[in-house]
N, C-alpha and C positions, 0 to 999 in steps of 0.2 A: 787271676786273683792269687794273691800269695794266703800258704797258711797262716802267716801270723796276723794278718788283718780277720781272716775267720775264725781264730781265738780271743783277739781283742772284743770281736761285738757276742761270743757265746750269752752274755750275761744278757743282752736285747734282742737277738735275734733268733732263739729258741723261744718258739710259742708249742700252745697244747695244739696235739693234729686231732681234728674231728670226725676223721673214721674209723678211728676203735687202732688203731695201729700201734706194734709196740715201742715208736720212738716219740720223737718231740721232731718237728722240723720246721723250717723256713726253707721257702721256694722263691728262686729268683732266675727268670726264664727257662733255663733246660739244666740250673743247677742248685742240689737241694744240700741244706747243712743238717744230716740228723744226729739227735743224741738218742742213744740207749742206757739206759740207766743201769748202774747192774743190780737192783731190783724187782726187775723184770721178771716176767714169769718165764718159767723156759717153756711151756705148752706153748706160747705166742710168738717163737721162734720156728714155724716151720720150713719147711723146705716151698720153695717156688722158683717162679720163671717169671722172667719182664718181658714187654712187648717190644721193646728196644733194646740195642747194646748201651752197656752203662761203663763207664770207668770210677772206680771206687777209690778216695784218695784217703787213708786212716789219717786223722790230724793229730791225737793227743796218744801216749802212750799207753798202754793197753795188754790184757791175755787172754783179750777174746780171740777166736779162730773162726776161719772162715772154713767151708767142705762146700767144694764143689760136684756134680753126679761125678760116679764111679771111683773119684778121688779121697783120699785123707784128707783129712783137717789138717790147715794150714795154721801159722801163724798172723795175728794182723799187728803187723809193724809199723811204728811212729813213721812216717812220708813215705810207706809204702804204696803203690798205685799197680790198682789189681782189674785186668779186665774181664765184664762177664758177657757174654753175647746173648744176644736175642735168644728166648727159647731156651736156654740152660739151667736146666735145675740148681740151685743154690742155697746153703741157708748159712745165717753164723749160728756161734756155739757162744754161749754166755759166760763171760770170765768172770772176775770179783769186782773189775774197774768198771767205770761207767766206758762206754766205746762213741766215740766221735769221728762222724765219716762226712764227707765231701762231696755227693754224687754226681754225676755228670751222666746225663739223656742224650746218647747222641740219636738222630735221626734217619 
């Protein structure tokens, strides 16, 4: 899937997620489109781990930051693509823009 098909449907395929989570997403098989608003609270930003390796694709431009354990916070760059493995602590850091990411479940 190209990013500019997943910026053309933003406006229909952002719904509300109903487990209290801090973005908005659409899920379509093992890949999720979420927005983060920069409204968000930053307490709802913590640090965690996924059950699987995921690959992060940033789609819109953006000054949020990603921190991965032990590391500095990163930048999250317009067609950047960032991986996180299984078990890796991670969180992002809240910029002023809203942040739009891509994710990919691999198995």
């Amino acid at each position: 899937m190209e990013i500019s098909w997943w910026k053309q449907k933003l406006s229909w395929i952002l719904v509300k997620n109903s487990t209290a989570r801090p973005y908005k997403e659409k899920v379509k098989d093992n890949v999720s489109l979420r927005k983060f608003y920069s409204d968000v609270d930053e307490n709802e930003l913590v640090w965690h781990r996924d059950r699987e390796d995921r690959t992060i694709v940033v789609l819109e431009k953006t000054d949020w930051l990603i921190q991965v354990d032990n590391q500095l916070p990163l930048p999250l760059r317009k067609g950047a693509s960032i991986f996180i493995p299984q078990g890796m602590y991670h969180r992002v850091i809240k910029g002023t823009t809203d942040l739009v990411v891509k994710v990919t479940k691999h198995s």
